[in-house]
N, C-alpha and C positions, 0 to 999 in steps of 0.2 A: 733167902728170897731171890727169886731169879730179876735180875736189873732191866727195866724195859728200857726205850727211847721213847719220850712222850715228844713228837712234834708238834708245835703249835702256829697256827695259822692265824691269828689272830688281829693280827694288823690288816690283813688281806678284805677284812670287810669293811672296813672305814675309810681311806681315804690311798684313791690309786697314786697320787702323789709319792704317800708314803712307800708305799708298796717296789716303789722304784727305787726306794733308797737302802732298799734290802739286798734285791737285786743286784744294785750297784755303788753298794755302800763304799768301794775303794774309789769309785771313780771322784773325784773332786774336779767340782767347776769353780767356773770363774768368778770370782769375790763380789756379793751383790753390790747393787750401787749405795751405799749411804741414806736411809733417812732416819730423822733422828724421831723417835716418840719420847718427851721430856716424862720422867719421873720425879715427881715433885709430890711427896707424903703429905707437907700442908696443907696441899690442895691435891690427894686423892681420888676424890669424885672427877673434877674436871681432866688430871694426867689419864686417869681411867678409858673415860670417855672416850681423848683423844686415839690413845693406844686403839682403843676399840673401833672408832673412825679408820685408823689407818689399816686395820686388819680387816675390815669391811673391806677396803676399797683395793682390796689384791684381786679382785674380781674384774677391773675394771679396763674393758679397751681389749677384752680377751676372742679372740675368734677364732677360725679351723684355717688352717692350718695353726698348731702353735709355732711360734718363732722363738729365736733364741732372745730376743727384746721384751717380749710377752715372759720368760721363763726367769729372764734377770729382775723385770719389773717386779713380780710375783712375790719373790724370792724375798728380795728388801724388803717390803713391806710386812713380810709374816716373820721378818727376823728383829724388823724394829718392835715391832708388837710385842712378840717373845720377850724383849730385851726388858720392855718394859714393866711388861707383865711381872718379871723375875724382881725386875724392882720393889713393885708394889707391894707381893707379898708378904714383903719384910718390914714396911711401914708400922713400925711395931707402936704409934699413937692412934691407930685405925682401932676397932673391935675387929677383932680375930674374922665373926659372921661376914664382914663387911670384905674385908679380905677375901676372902672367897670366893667375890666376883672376879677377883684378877687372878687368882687360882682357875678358873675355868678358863678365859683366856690366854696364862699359860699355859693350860692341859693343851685347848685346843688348837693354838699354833703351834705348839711344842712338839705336835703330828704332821707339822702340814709343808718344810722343809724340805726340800727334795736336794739341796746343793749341800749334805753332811756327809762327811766320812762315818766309815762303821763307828771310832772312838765317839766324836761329839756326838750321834745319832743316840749309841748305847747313855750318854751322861743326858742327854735331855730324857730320855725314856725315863731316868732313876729321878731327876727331878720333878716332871710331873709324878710320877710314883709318888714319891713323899710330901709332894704336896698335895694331890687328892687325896692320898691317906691322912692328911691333917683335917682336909676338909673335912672327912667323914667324922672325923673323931668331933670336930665344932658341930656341924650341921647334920647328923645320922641320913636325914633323908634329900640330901642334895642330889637329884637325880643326876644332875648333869656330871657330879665327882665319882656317883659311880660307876657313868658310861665310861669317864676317864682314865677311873683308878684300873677295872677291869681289860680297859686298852694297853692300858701299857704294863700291868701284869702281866698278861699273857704273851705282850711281847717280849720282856726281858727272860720270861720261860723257853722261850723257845730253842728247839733244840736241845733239854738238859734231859740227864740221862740219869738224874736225881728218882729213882722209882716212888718217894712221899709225893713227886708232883700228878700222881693218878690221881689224888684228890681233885686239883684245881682245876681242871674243866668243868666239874660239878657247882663248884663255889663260883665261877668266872659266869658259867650261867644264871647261877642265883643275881650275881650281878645286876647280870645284861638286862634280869627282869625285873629288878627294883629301878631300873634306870627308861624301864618302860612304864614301870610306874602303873600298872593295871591298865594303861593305855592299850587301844585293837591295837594286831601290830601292823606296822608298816605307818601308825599315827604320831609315834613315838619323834620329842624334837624336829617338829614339822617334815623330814624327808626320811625317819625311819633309822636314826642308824644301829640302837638297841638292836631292832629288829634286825639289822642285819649281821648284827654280832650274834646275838644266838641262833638263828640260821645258819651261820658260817659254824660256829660251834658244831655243830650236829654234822655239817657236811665234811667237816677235815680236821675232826679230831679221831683215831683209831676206835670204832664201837665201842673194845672193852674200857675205854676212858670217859663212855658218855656218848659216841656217837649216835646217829642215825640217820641214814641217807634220809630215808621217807619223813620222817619227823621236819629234818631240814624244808623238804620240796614240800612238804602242808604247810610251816610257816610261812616261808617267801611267798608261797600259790597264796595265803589268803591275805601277807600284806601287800599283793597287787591290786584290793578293792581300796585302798587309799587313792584319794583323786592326788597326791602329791607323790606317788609312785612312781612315775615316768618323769618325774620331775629330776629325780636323781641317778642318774645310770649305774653307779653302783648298785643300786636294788635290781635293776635290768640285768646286771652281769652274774649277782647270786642268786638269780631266777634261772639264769639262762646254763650257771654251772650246776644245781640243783637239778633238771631237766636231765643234762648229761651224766651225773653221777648216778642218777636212780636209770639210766640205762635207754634215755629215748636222744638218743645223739643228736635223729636228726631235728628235733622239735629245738633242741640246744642250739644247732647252727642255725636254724631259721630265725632266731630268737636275737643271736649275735648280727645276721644279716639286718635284721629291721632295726637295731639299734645303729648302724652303719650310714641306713640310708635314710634312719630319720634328723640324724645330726643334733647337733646340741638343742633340749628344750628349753624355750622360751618360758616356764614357769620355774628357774629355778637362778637362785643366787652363785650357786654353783659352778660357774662357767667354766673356770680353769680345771677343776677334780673333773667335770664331765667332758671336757675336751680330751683327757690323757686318757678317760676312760671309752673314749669312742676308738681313739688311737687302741687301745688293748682288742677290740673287741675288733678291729678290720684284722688285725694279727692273728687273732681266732677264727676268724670266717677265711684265710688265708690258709691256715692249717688245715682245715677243715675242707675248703677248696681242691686244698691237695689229696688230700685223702679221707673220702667222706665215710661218715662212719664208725672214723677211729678219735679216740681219746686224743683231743690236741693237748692234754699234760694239766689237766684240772688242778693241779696238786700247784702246779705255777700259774694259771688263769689265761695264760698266753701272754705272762707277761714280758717272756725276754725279748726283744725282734730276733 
């Protein structure tokens, strides 16, 4: 059997944070500042909570331009979350279900990290792995472990030259849609991210693995009838590479321009992923500036400067 190279893009639709740590996974910054999220198993429900407080409030005080103050604030707070999270799910007087909650909050900050080297990047990606794959085994239909489990499968794939892995874009799709849950897409987890995991599937995995450019541009085109679509600029950014991959450049660069000049929306919690994500998308309207027409490098979203 002839050995393909399956590349997989799959981080590239959920959170531009991460997406930068791919990018720049040797680069290490400066040590965030300390805060502390208490893990305390007797009381559970309340360290829980906190944890979850404190990873809410990574959001907070976030504007355009980002600063390097805004990027260390960040930072801390989705590492103490992490930390705790890891705690929790080994609170082994909890019920397994009950655990699960702090399984998803590991998943989800366990992504959201920008200051890792490739090593601890590669070991949080295997942790959350094993641990939304525990989830799934207690809960079969936890949608949120299998948007999770599907994220970081696909990323520890990437790149392997393993040719059994032609199966898992198939399977990483069947995912994305159990984690849509029969939900329209683009309704999916209030701002769509399923939705923009299986779109991204289809736009940047090789056809014979499951692609399809057009498949991709119908999904994202119809989850733009969600009123929380604009709410998230990543769905703007797999709208606006979906356009250019199926071949209308310049509707892609107009697409990146109006995301530029509308700046961060006011309807989304999101502030910090849609700040880095407006930053990606002047980067693209810059490429594109320079020479209109031409492919600014979809394959990287325009994310290097």
């Amino acid at each position: 059997m002839r050995v393909v190279r399956v590349s997989f893009f799959l981080l590239l639709f959920l959170s531009p944070v991460a997406r930068r740590v791919v990018l720049a996974a040797d680069d290490l910054r400066t040590p965030s500042p300390a805060i502390k999220a208490v893990c305390e198993c007797a009381n559970f429900n309340a360290a829980l909570a906190e944890a979850q407080r404190i990873y809410a409030s990574r959001e907070d005080d976030v504007s355009m331009p980002l600063t390097p103050v805004m990027h260390d604030r960040y930072r801390a707070r989705v590492d103490a979350a992490y930390s705790a999270a890891g705690c929790l799910v080994h609170c082994t007087n909890v019920p397994e279900q009950t655990r699960n909650r702090a399984r998803v909050l590991l998943a989800e900050s366990g992504f959201k990290d920008a200051s890792l080297g490739a090593l601890e990047w590669r070991a949080r990606l295997n942790v959350v792995l094993a641990e939304t794959t525990r989830c799934l085994e207690v809960e079969p239909q936890n949608r949120a472990c299998h948007l999770w489990y599907a994220s970081s499968r696909g990323m520890l794939a990437k790149g392997s030259w393993n040719p059994l892995n032609l199966r898992l874009p198939s399977h990483l799709m069947d995912e994305f849609r159990l984690a849509r849950g029969g939900m329209p897409a683009g309704h999916d987890f209030g701002d769509g991210p399923a939705t923009r995991g299986e779109a991204a599937m289809f736009l940047r995995v090789p056809r014979f693995a499951g692609g399809d450019l057009a498949a991709g541009l119908a999904l994202i085109t119809e989850a733009r009838r969600a009123a929380s679509f604009d709410c998230r600029i990543a769905n703007r950014l797999i709208y606006a590479e979906a356009l250019g991959r199926n071949g209308d450049i310049p509707a892609a660069h107009a697409e990146y321009r109006a995301i530029v000049d509308r700046g961060l929306p006011d309807c989304s919690p999101q502030r910090y992923e849609n700040a880095v994500a407006v930053e990606q998308a002047a980067r693209c309207v810059a490429r594109l500036d320079a020479a209109p027409g031409v492919d600014p490098g979809w394959d990287e979203d325009c994310r290097r400067p």
